[in-house]
C-alpha positions in Angstrom: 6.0 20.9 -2.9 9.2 18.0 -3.6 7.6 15.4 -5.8 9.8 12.5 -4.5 6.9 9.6 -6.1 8.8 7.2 -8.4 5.6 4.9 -8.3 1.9 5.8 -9.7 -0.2 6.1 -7.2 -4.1 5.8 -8.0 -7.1 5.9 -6.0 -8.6 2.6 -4.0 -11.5 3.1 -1.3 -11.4 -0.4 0.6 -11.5 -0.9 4.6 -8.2 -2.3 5.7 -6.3 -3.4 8.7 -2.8 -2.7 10.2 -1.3 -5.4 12.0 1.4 -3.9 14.8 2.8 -5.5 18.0 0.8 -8.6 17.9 -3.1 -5.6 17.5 -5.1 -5.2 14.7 -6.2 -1.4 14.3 -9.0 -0.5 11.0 -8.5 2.0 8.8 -8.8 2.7 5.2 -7.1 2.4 2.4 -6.8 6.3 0.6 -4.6 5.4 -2.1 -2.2 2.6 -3.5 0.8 1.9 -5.9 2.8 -1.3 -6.4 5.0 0.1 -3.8 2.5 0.8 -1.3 -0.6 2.9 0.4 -1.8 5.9 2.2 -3.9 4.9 5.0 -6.1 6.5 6.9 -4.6 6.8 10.4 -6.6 5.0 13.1 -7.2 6.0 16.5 -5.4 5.1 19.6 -2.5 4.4 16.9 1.1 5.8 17.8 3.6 5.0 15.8 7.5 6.6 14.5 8.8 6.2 11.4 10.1 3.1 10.6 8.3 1.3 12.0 6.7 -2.3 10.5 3.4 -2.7 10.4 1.3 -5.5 8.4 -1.4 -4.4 6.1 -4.2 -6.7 4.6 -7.8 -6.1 3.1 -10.3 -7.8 1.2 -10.9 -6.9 -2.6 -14.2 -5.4 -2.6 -17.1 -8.1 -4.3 -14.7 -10.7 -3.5 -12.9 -13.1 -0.9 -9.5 -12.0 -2.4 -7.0 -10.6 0.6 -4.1 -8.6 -0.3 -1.4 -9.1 2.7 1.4 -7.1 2.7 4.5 -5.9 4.8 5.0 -2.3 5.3 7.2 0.3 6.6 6.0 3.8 8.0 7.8 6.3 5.7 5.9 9.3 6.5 2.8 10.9 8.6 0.8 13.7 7.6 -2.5 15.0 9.4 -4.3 12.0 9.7 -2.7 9.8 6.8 0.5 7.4 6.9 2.3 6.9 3.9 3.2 2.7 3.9 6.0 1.6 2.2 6.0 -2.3 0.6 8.7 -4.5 1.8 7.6 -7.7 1.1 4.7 -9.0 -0.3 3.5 -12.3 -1.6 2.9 -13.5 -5.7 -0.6 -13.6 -5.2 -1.0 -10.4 -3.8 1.3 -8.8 -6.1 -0.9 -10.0 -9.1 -3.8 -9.0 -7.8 -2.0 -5.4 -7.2 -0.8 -5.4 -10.3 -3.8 -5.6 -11.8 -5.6 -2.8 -9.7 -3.2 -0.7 -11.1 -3.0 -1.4 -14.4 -6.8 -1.6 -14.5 -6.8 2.5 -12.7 -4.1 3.9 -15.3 -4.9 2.5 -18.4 -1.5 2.1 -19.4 0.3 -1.1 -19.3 3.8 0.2 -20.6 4.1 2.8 -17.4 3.2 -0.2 -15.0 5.7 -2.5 -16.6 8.2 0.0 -16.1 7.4 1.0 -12.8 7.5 -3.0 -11.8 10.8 -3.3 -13.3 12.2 -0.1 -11.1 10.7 -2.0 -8.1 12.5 -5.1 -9.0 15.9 -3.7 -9.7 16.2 -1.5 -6.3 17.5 -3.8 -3.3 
């Protein structure tokens, strides 16, 4: 298989929900980076890649709601891989601190949010 991940990817359980053309679909959250998720793919969903599509969900034991702007960059089975394209500080930090907490090393995140910062 290509290995094409420049981002760490770790493992989140947590319901979410995709926001696209003005609906809200549930689905859940398989895995995330600080680039973006893999989703679950809900039902009655068709989408093509490239497509932009809004995904939020609460922290869970909390009222904290991660929001952020996505692009469809690829769908396998019954998963869609998201890609990040905007998201907001608060959010971010709260990210960023997922996974930090999941990989236990603070270097490799730095790094990875550095790569993130410097691609445009």
């Amino acid at each position: 298989m290509d290995e094409r991940r420049q981002y760490t990817r770790t493992l989140f359980a947590a319901t979410a929900t995709l926001s696209f053309n003005d609906k809200t679909y549930r689905t859940n959250i398989l895995d995330l980076s600080i680039n973006g998720a893999l989703v679950s793919e809900p039902e009655a969903l068709s989408l093509t890649l490239g497509q932009k599509i809004g995904l939020s969900f609460l922290l869970p034991e909390s009222d904290i709601v991660l929001n952020m702007d996505t692009v469809l960059v690829h769908h396998k089975g019954q998963q869609l891989g998201l890609e990040c394209q905007h998201i907001d500080l608060d959010s971010i930090s709260h990210l960023k601190r997922i996974i930090e907490l999941n990989i236990g090393d603070a270097e490799l995140l730095h790094r990875e949010l550095a790569q993130l910062l410097h691609l445009d």
